[in-house]
C-alpha positions as CSV (number, residue, x, y, z in Angstrom):
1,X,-10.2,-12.3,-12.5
2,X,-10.9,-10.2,-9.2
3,X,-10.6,-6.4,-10.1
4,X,-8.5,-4.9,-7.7
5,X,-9.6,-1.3,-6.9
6,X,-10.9,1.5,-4.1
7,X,-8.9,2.1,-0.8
8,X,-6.2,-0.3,0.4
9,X,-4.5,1.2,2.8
10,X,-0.6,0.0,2.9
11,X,-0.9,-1.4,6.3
12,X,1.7,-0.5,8.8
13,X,3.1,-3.8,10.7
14,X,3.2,-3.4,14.5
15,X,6.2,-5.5,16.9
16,X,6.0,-6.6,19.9
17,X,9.1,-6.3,22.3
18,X,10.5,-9.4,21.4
19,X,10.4,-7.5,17.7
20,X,8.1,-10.2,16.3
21,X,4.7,-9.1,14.5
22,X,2.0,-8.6,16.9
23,X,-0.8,-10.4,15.8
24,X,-3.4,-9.3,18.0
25,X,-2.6,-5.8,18.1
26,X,-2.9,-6.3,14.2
27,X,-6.6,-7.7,14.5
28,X,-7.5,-5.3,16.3
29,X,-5.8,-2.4,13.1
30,X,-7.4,-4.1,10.8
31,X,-11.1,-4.5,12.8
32,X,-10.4,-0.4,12.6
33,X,-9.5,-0.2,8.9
34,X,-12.6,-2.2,7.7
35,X,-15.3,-0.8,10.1
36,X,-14.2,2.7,8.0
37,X,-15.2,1.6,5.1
38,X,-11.6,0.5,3.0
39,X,-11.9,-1.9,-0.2
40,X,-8.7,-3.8,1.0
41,X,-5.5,-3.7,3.5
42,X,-2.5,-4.4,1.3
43,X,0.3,-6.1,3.6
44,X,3.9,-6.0,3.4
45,X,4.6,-2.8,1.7
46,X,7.2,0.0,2.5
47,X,4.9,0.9,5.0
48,X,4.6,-2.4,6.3
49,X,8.6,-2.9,6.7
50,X,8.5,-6.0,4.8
51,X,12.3,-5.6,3.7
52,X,13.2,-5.8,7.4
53,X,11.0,-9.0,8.4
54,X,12.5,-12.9,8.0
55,X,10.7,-14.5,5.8
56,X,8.9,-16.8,8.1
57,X,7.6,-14.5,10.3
58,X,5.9,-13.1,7.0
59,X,4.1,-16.0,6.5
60,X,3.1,-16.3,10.1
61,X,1.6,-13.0,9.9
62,X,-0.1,-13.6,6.3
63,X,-1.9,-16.6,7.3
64,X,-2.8,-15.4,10.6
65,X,-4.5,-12.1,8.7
66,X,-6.0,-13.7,5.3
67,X,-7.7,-16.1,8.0
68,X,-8.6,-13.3,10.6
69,X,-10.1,-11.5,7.6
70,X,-12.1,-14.1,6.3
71,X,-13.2,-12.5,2.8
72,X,-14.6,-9.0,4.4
73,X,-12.3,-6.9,2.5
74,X,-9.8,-8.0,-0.1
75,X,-6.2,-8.9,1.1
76,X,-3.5,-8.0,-1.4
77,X,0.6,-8.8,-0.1
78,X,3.5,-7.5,-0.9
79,X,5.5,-10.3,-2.5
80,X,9.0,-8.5,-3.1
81,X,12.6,-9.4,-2.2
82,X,15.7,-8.5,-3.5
83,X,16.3,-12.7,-4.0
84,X,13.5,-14.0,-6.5
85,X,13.7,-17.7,-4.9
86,X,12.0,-16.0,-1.9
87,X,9.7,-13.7,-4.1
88,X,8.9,-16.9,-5.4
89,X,8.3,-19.1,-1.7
90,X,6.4,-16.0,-1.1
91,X,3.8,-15.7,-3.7
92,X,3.4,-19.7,-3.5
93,X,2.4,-19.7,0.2
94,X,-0.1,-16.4,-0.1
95,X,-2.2,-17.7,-3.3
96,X,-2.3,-21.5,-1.3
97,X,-3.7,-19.2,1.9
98,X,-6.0,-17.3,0.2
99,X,-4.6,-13.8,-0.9
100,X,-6.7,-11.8,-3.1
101,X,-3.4,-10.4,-4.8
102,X,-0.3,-9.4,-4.8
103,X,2.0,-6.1,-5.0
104,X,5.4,-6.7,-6.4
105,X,8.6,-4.4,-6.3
106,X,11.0,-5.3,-9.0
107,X,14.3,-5.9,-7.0
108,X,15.9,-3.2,-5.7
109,X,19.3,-1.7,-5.0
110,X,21.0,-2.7,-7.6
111,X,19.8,-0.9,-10.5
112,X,18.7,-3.1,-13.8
113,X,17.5,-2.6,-17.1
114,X,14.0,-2.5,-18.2
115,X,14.5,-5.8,-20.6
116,X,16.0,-7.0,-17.1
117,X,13.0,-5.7,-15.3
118,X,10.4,-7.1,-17.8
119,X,12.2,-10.4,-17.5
120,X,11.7,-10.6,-14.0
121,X,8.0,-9.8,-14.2
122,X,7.2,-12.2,-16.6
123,X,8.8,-15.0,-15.1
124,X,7.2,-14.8,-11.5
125,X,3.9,-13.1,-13.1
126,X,4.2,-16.8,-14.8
127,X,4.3,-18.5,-11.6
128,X,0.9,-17.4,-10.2
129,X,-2.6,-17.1,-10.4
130,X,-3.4,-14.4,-8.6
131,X,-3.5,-10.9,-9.8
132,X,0.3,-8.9,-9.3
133,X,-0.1,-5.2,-8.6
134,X,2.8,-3.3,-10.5
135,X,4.8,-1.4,-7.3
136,X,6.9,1.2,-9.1
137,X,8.8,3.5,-6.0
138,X,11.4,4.5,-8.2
139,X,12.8,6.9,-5.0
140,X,13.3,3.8,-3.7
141,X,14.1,1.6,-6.1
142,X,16.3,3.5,-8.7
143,X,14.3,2.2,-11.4
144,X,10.9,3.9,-12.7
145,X,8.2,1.9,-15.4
146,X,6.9,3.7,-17.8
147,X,3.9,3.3,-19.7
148,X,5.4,1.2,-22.8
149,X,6.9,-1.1,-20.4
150,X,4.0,-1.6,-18.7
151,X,2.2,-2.5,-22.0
152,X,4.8,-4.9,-23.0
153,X,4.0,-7.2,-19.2
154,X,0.1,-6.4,-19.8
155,X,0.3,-7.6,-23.1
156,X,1.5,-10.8,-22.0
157,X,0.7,-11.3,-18.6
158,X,-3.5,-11.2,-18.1
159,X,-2.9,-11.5,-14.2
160,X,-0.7,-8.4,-14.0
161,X,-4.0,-6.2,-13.4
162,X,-2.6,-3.2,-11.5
163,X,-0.3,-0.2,-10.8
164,X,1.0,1.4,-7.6
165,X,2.5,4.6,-9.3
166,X,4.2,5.9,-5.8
167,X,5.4,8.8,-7.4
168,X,5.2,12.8,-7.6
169,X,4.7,13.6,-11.1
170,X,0.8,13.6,-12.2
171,X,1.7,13.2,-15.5
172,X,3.2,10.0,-15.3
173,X,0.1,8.5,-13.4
174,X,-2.3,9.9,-16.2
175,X,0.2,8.2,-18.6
176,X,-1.0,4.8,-16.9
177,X,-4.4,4.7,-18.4
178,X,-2.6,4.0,-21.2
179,X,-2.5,0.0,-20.2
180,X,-6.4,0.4,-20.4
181,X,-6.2,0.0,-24.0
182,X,-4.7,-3.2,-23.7
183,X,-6.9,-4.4,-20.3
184,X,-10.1,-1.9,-19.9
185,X,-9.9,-3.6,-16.3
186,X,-6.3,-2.3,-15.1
187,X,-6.4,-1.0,-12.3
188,X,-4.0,2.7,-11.7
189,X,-3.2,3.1,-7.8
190,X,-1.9,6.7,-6.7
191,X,0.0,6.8,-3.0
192,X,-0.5,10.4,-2.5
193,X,-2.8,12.7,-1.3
194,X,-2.4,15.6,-2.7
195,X,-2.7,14.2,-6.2
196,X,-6.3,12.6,-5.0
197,X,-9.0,14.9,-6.7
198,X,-7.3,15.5,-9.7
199,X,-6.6,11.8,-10.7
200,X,-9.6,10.9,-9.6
201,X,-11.6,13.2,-11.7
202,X,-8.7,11.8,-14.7
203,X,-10.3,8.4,-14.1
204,X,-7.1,6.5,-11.8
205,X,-8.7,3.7,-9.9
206,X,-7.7,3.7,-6.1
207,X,-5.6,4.7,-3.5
208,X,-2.6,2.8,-1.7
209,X,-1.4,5.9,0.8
210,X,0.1,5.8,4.0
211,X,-2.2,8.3,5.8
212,X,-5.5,5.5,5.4
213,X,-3.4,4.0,8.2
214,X,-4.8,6.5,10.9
215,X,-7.5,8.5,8.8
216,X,-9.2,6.0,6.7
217,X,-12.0,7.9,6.1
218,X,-10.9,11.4,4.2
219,X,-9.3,8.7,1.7
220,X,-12.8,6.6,1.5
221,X,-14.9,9.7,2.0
222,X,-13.2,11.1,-1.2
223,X,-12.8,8.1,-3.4
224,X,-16.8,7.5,-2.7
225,X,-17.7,11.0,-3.5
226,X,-16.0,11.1,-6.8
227,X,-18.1,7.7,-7.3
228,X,-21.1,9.8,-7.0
229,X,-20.3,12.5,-9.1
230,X,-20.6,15.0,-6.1
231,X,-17.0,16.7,-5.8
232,X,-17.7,19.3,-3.8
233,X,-18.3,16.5,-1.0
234,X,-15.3,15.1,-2.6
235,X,-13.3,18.8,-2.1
236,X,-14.3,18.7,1.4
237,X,-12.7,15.3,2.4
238,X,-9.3,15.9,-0.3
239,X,-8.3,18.7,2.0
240,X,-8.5,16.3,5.4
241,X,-6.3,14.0,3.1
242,X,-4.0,17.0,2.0
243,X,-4.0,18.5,5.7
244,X,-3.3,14.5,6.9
245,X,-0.2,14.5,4.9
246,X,2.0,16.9,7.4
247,X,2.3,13.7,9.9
248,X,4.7,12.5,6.7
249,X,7.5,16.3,7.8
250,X,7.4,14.2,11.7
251,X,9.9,11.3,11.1
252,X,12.4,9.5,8.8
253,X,10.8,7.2,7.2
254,X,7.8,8.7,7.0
255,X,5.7,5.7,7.9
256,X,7.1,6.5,11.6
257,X,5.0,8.9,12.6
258,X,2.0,7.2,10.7
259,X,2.6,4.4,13.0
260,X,2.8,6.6,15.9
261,X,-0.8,8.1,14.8
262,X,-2.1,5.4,14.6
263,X,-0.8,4.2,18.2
264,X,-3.0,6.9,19.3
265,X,-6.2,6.3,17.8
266,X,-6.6,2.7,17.6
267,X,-4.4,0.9,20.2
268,X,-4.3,3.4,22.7
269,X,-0.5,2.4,23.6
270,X,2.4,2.4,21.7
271,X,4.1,-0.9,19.8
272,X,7.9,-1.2,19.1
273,X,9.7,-1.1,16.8
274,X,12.4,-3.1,14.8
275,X,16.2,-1.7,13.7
276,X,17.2,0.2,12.0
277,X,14.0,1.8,12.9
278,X,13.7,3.5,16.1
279,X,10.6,5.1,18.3
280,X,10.3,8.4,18.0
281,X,11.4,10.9,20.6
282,X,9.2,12.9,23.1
283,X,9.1,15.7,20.3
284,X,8.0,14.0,17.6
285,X,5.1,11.9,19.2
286,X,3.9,15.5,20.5
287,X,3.8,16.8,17.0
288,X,2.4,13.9,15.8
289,X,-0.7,13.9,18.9
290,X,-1.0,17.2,18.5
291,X,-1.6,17.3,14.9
292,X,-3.8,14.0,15.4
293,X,-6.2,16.3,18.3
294,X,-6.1,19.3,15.4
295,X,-7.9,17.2,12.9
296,X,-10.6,15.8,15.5
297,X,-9.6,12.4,15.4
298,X,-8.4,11.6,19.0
C-alpha cells in the first residue's frame, strides 16, 4: 500500500459567486502548490469547508481534480460527514476516481465514546481500499484519540496508515509513533508550524498545515532539510513557517485569512465565499497583504 507522507497541504476550496466550487481557479491553486515542490493536496478538510459543501458538488470537484492532477502529486480527500451513509457514498466514489487516500473525521458534534468511535472506524475502514488518514481535531470535534486507540484500528485495519494529530500538545504527537510498532509504515501528520522542527527531528512523518496554502515552500524547504540531515537549513525555513502562522490572529476561522493570502499570490483577485463564512473586511485583507509583502512573497 501507497505510503502516505511529506507536505500535503489542506487545500483551501475557492467559490464562485454563484457559491459553487470554482474549478478553474482551483487548477490554477493547485498548478501553484505542485510547481513548489508539495508531496500531495489533501481536499476537503476544515480548511477546505467540506462540512459546508452538498454532497454533489464534492464529487464534482473531486473528479474534476483527481483528473486535473493526473498522478503528479498524490490526492488524499477528506471523506467525513456527520451521517456515515454519506461518508460511505463518499469514499465509494473517490477510490472508483482514483484518490490516493483518504482523511477521515470521526463524526462530530455529538460527542461519542471511543468503543463508539472505534466502531465507526472499523466499519467504513472495512469498506475501502484505499489508505484512511486518522483526522483527530479534538477542538473541533470534542473527541481526542489517543495512542491505545489508535493501536486497537491499526491492529485490525492494515489500510488505516495515517494520523492528522491537529493538536497543540507535542507530547501527544510523539505518543503516535507508538502505532509504528504495530505498522513501521504509519505515517504521523502534524498541522502546526511551530511544532515543525522538533517533531521532525522526533521522527513524525509530514505536514497537513494551513499556511502551505500560500507559502508552500518554508513547509517543503523544512521537511526536505530535515531529510538531509542539514537543520540549520532546516532552522532557517521553520522560522518562515513560525512567522507565516500570524496570518491565523487575521480572521475567524482561521483558514479566512489563509484564503485571502492566497488570493493575493496566486489568483491575483479575490474568490467568494459561502455562509456562514463571510469575506473579510478592508482591515483584515490589509493585515493579511501587508504581512504577505513583509515575508517577500507578493
Amino acid at each position: 500500500m501507497k505510503k502516505l507522507c511529506g507536505v500535503n497541504p489542506p487545500v483551501i476550496t475557492l467559490f464562485d459567486e454563484q457559491g459553487k466550487i470554482d474549478i478553474e481557479a482551483s487548477k490554477k491553486q493547485a498548478d501553484f502548490l505542485i510547481s513548489k515542490g508539495v508531496d500531495g493536496l489533501a481536499y476537503l478538510g476544515t480548511s477546505g469547508e467540506f462540512s459546508v459543501i452538498p454532497l454533489e458538488e464534492k464529487k464534482r470537484f473531486v473528479k474534476e481534480m483527481i483528473k486535473y492532477v493526473n498522478g503528479r502529486v498524490n490526492v488524499i480527500i477528506g471523506v467525513g460527514d456527520t451521517c456515515i451513509t454519506n461518508t460511505l457514498e463518499m469514499l465509494d466514489f473517490v477510490e472508483k476516481e482514483g484518490a490516493d487516500g483518504v482523511l477521515l473525521v470521526n463524526p462530530y458534534f455529538s460527542v461519542y465514546s471511543s468503543d463508539m468511535v472505534i466502531a465507526y472506524f472499523n466499519h467504513v475502514a472495512s469498506h475501502t481500499n484505499l489508505p484512511v488518514i486518522i483526522y483527530n481535531f479534538p477542538d473541533l470535534t470534542g473527541y481526542c484519540f489517543n495512542a491505545d486507540v489508535v493501536c486497537r484500528l491499526v491492529k485490525d485495519n492494515p489500510n488505516i496508515v495515517g494520523i492528522k494529530d491537529t493538536i497543540g500538545d507535542f507530547n501527544h504527537i510523539l505518543s503516535m509513533n507508538k502505532v509504528k510498532e504495530i505498522n513501521p509504515d504509519f505515517s504521523v501528520f502534524a498541522a502546526f508550524e511551530n511544532q515543525a522542527l522538533g517533531i521532525l527531528a522526533c521522527g513524525v512523518d509530514g505536514f497537513i498545515n494551513a499556511t502551505a496554502n500560500f507559502a508552500p515552500e518554508f513547509t517543503v524547504n523544512t521537511y526536505q532539510a530535515v531529510l538531509r540531515n542539514d537543520f540549520n537549513e532546516a532552522s532557517v525555513w521553520f522560522r518562515k513557517m513560525v512567522d507565516a502562522m500570524e496570518i491565523y490572529n487575521y480572521s475567524t476561522p482561521l483558514f479566512l485569512a489563509c484564503k485571502q493570502a492566497m488570493y493575493y499570490r496566486v489568483l491575483d483577485k479575490d474568490c467568494y465565499e459561502t455562509l456562514p463564512a463571510l469575506s473579510l473586511d478592508a482591515k483584515a485583507k490589509a493585515k493579511v497583504y501587508n504581512k504577505m509583502k513583509e515575508m517577500q512573497l507578493i
